[in-house]
N, C-alpha and C positions, 0 to 999 in steps of 0.2 A: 350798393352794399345791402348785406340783409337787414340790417337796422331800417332798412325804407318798407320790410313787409310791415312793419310793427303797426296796428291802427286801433285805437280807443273801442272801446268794447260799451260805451258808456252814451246815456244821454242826460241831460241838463234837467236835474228836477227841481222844484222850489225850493226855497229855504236861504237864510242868511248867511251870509258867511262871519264864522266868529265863533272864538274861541269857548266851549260847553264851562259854565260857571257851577251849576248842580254839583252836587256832592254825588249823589247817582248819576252815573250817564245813560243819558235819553240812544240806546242805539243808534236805534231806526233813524233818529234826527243826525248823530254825528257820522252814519254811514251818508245818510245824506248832503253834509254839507264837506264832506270827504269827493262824493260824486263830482258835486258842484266844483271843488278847487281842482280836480281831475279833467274837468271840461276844460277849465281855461287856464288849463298848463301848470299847474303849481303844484307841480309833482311831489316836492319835500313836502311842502303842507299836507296836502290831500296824508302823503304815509303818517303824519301824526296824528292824525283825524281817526285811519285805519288802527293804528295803534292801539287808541282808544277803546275801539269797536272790541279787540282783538280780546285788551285786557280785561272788558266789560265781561264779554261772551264769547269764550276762545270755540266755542261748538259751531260758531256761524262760518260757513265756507267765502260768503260774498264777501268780508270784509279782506281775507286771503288774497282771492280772486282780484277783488280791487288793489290791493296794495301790490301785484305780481304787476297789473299791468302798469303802474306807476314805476316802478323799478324797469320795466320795458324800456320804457321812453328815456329811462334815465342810464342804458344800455347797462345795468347792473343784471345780465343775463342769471348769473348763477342762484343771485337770491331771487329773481322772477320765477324759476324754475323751481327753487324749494316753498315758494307762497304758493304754486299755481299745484305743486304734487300735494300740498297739505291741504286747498279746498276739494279739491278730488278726493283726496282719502273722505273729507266730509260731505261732500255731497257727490257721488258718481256721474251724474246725471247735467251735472254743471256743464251746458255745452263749451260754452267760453274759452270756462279753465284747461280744459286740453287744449282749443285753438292757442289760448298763452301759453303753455309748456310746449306747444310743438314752436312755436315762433323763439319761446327762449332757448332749447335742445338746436333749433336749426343756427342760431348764432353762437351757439357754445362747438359746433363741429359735429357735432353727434344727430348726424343727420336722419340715419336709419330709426331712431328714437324717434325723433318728430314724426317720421313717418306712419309710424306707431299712431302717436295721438293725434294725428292729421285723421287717420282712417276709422278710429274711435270717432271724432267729431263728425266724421262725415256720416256716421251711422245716426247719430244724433239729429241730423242735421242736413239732410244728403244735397247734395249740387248746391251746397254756397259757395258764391265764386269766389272768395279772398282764401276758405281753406283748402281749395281746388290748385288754386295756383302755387299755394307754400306745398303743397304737398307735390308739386309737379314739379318745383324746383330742386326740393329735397331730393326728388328720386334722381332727379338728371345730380347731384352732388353724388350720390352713392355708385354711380354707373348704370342703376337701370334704364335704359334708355328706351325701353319698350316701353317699360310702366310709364315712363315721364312721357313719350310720344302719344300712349295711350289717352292719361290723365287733360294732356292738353287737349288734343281729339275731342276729349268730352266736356271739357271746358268751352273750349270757343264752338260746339257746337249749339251749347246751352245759351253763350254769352256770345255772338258773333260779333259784338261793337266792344269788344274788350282791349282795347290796346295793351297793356299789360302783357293780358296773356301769347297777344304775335310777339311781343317783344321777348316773353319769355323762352318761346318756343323759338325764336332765331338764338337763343344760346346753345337752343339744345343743337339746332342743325350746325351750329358753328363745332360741337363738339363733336359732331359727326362730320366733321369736315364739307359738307353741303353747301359752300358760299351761298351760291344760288338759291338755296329754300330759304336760306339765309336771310338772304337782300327782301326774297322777297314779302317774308313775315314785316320786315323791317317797314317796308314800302308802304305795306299794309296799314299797321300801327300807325304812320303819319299820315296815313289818308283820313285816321279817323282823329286825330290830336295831334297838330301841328309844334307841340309845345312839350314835346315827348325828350326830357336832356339825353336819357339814353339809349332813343335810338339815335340821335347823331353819332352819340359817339361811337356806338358801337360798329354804323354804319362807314366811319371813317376809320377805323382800325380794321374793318375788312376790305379798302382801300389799300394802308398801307400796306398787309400783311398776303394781300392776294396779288392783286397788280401795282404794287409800289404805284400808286397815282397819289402823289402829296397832294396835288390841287386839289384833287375833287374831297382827299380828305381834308383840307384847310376849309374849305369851303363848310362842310358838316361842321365842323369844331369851330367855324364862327358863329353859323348859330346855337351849337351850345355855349357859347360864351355871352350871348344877346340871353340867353335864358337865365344863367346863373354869371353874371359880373364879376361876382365874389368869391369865386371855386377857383383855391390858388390851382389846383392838379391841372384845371384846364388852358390855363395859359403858360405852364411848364410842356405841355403836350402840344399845344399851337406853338412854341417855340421851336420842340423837333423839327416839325413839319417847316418852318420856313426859312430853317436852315438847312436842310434836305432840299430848300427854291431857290438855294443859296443868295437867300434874303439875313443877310449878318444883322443886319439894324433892326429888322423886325424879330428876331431872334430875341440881343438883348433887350431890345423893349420890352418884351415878354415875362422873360427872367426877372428883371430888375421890377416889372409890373407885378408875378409873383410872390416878391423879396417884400416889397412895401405891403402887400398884404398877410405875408405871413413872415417874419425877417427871419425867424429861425426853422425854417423848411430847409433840412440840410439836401435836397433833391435838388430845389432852385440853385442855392449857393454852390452845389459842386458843377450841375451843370455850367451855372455862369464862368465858375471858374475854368473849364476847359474852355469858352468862349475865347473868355480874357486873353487864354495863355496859346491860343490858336495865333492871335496877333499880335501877340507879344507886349502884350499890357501887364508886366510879370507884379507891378506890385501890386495891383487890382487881383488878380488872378490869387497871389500870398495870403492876402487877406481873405479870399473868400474858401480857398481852402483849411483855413488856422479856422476859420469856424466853422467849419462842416467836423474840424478836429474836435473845438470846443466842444462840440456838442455830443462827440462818438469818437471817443480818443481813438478806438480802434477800426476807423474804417481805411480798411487798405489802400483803397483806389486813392483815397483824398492823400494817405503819406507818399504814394507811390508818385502820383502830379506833383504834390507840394516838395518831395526830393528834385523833381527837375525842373521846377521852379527855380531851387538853391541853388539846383546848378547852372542854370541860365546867369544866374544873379552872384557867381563865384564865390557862393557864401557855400564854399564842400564840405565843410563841418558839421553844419548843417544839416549838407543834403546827404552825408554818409550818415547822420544817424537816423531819417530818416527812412531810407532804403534798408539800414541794417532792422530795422523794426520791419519791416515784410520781409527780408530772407528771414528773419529769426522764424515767422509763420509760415513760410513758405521756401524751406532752403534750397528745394527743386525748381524753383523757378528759376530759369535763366535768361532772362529779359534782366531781373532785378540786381542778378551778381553782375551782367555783363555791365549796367548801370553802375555800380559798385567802384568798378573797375576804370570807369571812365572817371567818376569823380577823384577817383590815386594816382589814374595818367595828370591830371589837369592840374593835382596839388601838387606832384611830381613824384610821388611814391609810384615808382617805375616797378620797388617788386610786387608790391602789393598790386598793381594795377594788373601785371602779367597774368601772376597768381590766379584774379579773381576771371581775366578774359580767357586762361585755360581750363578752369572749371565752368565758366558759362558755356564754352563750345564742348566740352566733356555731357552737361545737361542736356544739352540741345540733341547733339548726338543719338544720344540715349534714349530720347524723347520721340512719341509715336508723332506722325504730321499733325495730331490734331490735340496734341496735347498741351500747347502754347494757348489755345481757343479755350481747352478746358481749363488751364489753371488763372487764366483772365476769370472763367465765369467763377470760380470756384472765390477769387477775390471778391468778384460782386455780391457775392451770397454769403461772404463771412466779413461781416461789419460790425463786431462786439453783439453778435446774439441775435442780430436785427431778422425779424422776420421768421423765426424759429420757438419752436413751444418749449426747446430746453430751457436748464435755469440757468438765468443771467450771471455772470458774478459781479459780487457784490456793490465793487467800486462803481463800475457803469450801473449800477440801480441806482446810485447813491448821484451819479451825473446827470442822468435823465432829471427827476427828480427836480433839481437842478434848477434846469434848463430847458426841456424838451416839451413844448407845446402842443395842444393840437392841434391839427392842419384845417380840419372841417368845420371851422368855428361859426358861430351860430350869427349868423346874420342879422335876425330878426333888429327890429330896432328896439332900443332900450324902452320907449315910451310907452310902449304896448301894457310892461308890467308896472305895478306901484312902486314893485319894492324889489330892483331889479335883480337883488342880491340873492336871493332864493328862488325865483317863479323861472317856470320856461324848465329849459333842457342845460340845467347847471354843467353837469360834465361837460359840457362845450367851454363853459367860459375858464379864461386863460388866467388861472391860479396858482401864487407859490406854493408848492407843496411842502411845506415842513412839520416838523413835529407841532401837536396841538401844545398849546402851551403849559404852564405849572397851574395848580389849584394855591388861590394865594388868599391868606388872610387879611382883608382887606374890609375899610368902610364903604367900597363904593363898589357897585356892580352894572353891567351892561348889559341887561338881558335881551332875549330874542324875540320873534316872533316863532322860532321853532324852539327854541330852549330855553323858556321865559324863568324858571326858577334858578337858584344856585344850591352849591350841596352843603347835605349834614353833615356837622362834626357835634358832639355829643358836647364835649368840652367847651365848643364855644357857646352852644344854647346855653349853656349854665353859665358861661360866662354874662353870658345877655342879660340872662334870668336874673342878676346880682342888680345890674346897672350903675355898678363904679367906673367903668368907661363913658365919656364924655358923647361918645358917638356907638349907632350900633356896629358889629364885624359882620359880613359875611366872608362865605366863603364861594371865590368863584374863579375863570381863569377868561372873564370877559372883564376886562377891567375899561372902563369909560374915559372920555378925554378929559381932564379936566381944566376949568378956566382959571381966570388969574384970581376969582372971588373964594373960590373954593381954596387955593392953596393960601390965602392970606387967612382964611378960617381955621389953617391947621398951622401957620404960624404961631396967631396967637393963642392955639390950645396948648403949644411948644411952649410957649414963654409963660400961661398958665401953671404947665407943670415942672418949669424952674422957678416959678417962685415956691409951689406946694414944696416941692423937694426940699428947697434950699431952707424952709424954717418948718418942716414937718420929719418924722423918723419916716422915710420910705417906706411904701411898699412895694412887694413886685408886681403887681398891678398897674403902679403907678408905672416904672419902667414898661413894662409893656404897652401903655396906653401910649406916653411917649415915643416909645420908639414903632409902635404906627403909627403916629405921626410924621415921624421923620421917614417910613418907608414911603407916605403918600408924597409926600416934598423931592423924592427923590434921594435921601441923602443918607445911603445905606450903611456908610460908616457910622453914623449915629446912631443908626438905628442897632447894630452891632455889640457898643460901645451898651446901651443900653438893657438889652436882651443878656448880655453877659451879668450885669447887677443883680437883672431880676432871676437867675438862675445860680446865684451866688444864694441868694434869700430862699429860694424856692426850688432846689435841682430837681428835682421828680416833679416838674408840670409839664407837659407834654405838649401846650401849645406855644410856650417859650422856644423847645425846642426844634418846632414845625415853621416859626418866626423867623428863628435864627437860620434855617437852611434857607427858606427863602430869603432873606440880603444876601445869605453867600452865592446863593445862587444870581440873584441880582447882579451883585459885584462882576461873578464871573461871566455872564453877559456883557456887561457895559465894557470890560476890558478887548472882550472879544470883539465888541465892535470900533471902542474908539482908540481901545489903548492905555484910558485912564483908570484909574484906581481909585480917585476920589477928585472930588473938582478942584484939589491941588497939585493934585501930583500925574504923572503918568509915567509908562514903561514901553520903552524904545526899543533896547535891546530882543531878541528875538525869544534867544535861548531864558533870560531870565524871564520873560513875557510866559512861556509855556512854563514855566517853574509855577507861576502867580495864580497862573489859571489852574494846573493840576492841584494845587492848593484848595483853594476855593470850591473846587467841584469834591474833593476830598473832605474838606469842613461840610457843604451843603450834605453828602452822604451821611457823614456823622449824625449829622443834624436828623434827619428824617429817620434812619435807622434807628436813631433813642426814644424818637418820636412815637416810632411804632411798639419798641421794646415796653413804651409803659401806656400805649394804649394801641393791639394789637388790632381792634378792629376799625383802625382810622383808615378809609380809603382811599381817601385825596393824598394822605401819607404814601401810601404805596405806590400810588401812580405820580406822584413827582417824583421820587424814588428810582422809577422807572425813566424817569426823563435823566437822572441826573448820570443813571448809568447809559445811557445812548449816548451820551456825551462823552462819557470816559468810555465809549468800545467797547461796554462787556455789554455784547448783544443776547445772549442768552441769558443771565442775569435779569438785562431788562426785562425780557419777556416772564418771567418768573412772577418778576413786581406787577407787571399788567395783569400775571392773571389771577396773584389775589387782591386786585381793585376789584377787578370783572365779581370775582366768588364775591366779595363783600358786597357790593353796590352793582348789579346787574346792566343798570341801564346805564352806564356810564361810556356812553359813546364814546368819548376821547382816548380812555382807554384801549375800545378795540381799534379806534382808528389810531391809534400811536404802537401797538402789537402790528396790527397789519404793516404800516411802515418798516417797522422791523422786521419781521418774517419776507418780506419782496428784500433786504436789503444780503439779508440771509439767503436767498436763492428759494424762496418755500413759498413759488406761488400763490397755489392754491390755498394756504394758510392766511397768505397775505393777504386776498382778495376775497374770500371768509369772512374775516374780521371787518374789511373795508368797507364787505357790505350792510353790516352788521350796525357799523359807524353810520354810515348811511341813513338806515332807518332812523335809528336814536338821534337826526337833525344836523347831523357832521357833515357842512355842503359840498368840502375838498377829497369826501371820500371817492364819489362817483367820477371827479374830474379823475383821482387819480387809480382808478377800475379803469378809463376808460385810456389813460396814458398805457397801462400794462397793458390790457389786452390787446391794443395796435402792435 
């Protein structure tokens, strides 16, 4: 993959690592210890570090430069390539910075580009062998085959102990059909590093693909499998292969070896499922294709097996609406009507069956010999979007999302980092992807080591500022666990203020102080009950307001997940269930809309705002609310990273994956996981 050209540009200088306390920042010092977290992988820190630099002295190129290639490793291609064109416009001269935008351009597809700044750096810089060889690969992407013949030529002339570069140059003879220079760049390579994963394999796909010889390819692809354990792709590939030695058992071993490494690789589980259904193991076989479905409602092949699955299993109800879901996509198919057709013989629909087996041979007829070959591959290739740079729709964004993992997960072992949760190559690690959560007015806060403060609201500093509340508010949407000492502390601040209440005239202070209280305890009806008093006393205060949407919003949460309404009651019914929720999501709008109507420049306002409409479906709406968070409060990562989500769900890539990386920088660690789900 091109993510393996990607290599640090950096070396290890003194200095501590820790967070800059001065009121001025010291550069020179926070590029430095930006360096240092850049050495040993802790890619989100090091961009905060750079951040810093960026804001200090936006005129300095190195801190750009550093922060591109930190977004490198974290496969955030698009923003590497706009960090790495903006130290360039500031310093020309930057060798680096080209080699980073030719390495980001060559994994964005825009290969001819890097080519460009490949031969800029080389001018800078002539015969370094790492931009010798991006640029040798670049050109074999574009078709120059000469240049890239050329480039290598002078490459391993320079570097003749380059493995690498024999390996890279047996792509090229592979594309020029040359097995033979092929093999023997390949040959070469392992003579000089034993430990080379892709020359095996590529050496055993020119095996299969030249002289069908499985052995000799089983043989290569065991020991890439001795190199990388962990690479589910390689024991889904050694499974072809020993089914091709018509070795069944070492097949599923493979598969199921796969499966426990990655469970939702829908590659493994479709393949396994044709295993299964080869030998008639049809409920094993049901199941592994129901989740190759789960995960890709629409991939043809998996309805088109799991239909004669059903039918094996006389479940034709089933298996007809199954198969009617590929003719729907493919009504020229006649493999799938003449299937159609058997399922209405078998249920006894004798016209329907006739019907559909004189239009399968009407198809066939009509059909050129090799048009049965084509409209299989044409299946293969149309799986809900997969593998295509058109835009998705929406529902399967919204599936992935989901569900869909990545394959290439990061092996490393956990102990390596402190703080395993941000260092390393986050995009790898296997996270839910959802909406970041509500900005809540709350006394308790969890802050980060990338996002250590929480946000301003005007209204509540002055609330602070008063200190008639028992406790201070902030405002944050990292909210902490809390123990059992702490909620017996807001008990009896609860039972405090029924006794103030109950022999003092109210104020609405006091109801609000209460009823955070009862928001911290969990018990959003009270808190409801109470927010409503204090907005009886006080209706133009705006953090009443902002209160009240968050329990409604609560509420409509807690129902969504458990069912309950309050810890007495609950709602079973389905239809009145979605009545209760549009309710609540309806009050919480209200709520934050007045919120904003009397303090227009609240931005946590707007961006819950935004959450509360992704929930009721009006996606463009949302997107509205997000962007004036973003105008009010710029650095408000959640914001871009809950815009991006909505823009990828909306079909607007590039919009989406903008924002994500925007999210990214600003400390948001699910942004890059989920750049790096799209752009697969």
């Amino acid at each position: 993959m091109l993510k393996n050209l990607i290599r640090l540009f950096i070396i290890l200088l003194t200095g501590t690592i820790g967070l800059p306390v001065a009121a001025q920042v010291n550069t020179d010092q926070v590029i430095r210890i930006g360096q240092n977290a850049l050495y040993f992988e802790d890619y989100m820190l090091s961009i905060q570090y750079f951040n810093q630099a960026i804001q200090a002295k936006p005129y300095l190129a190195k801190p750009y430069f550093l922060r591109s290639v930190a977004k490198l490793n974290l496969e955030d291609y698009a923003g590497a390539e706009a960090d790495a064109s903006k130290a360039i416009e500031l310093n020309p001269f930057l060798t680096d910075a080209w080699e980073a935008r030719g390495v980001a351009r060559q994994n964005l597809g825009r290969d001819r580009d890097a080519v460009g700044d490949y031969r800029h750096a080389l001018e800078l810089l002539p015969r370094n062998r790492q931009i010798m060889f991006n640029m040798a690969l670049a050109q074999q992407q574009i078709k120059s085959y000469e240049e890239a013949d050329s480039t290598f030529e002078e490459l391993l002339r320079y570097y003749p102990n380059f493995a690498n570069g024999y390996l890279g140059r047996a792509r090229l003879r592979l594309e020029q059909a040359d097995t033979t220079a092929a093999n023997a760049d390949i040959d070469k390579a392992l003579s000089i590093n034993r430990n080379l994963l892709n020359a095996y394999v590529m050496r055993a796909d020119i095996a299969i693909n030249s002289q069908r010889d499985y052995a000799a390819a089983l043989n290569d692809m065991n020991e890439a499998i001795k190199l990388q354990p962990r690479m589910t792709g390689l024991y889904i590939n050694r499974a072809f292969l020993r089914y091709n030695l018509d070795d069944y058992f070492g097949a599923m071993a493979d598969y199921d070896h796969a499966i426990e490494l990655d469970p939702l690789n829908s590659t493994a589980l479709f393949n396994r499922g044709l295993l299964l259904a080869e030998v008639n193991a049809n409920d094993r076989a049901l199941v592994d294709f129901s989740k190759v479905l789960d995960l890709n409602p629409d991939d043809y092949r998996a309805l088109y097996n799991r239909a004669v699955i059903y039918g094996k299993k006389a479940d034709y109800k089933a298996a007809t609406d199954d198969i009617n879901r590929v003719i729907d996509a493919f009504p020229d198919f006649p493999g799938a009507v003449y299937l159609r057709g058997e399922f209405a013989r078998l249920s006894g629909n004798l016209y329907a069956a006739k019907k559909d087996f004189d239009k399968a041979m009407a198809l066939a007829k009509a059909a050129t010999p090799n048009s049965e070959a084509d409209k299989a591959a044409e299946i293969a290739n149309r799986n809900g979007g997969e593998g295509k740079d058109a835009d998705v729709p929406s529902e399967l964004v919204s599936k992935r999302f989901a569900s869909l993992l990545t394959v290439d997960n990061n092996a490393r072992a956990e102990e390596e980092y402190n703080n395993s949760a941000i260092r390393g190559h986050v995009q790898d690690r296997n996270l839910t992807i959802e909406l970041q959560p509500i900005m809540e007015l709350s006394y308790y806060s969890s802050p980060s080591e990338l996002r250590p403060g929480t946000y301003y609201i005007k209204e509540v500093d002055d609330l602070n500022t008063t200190r008639m509340l028992r406790f201070v508010i902030v405002v944050t949407n990292a909210l902490p666990y809390l123990d059992e000492d702490t909620f017996d502390r807001h008990f009896q601040s609860i039972e405090y203020y029924n006794s103030y209440i109950a022999t003092h005239s109210p104020r609405a202070i006091d109801y609000i102080g209460r009823a955070l209280d009862f928001m911290t305890v969990r018990d959003y009806d009270a808190a409801c009950r109470d927010i409503a008093k204090a907005l009886e006393l006080t209706p133009d205060y705006p953090l009443a307001y902002l209160l009240d949407a968050q329990a409604d919003y609560h509420r409509y949460e807690l129902l969504n997940k458990s069912g309950a309404l309050s810890s007495e009651s609950s709602v079973t019914d389905p239809s009145t269930r979605a009545q209760f929720r549009r309710k609540m999501l309806d009050d919480a709008l209200e709520g934050y809309t007045k919120a904003i109507e009397l303090s227009p420049r609240m931005a946590p306002a707007w961006y819950n705002k935004g959450n509360v409409l992704v929930e009721m479906q009006n996606y463009q709406e949302a997107i509205d609310a997000y962007t004036h968070a973003i105008e009010l409060k710029e650095d408000m990562g959640e914001a871009y990273f809950n815009r991006g989500y909505v823009y990828l769900k909306l079909g607007d890539r590039r919009a989406g994956i903008a924002d994500l990386s925007k999210a990214g920088e600003l400390g948001i660690i699910g942004a890059y996981n989920l750049i790096k789900r799209i752009s697969n």
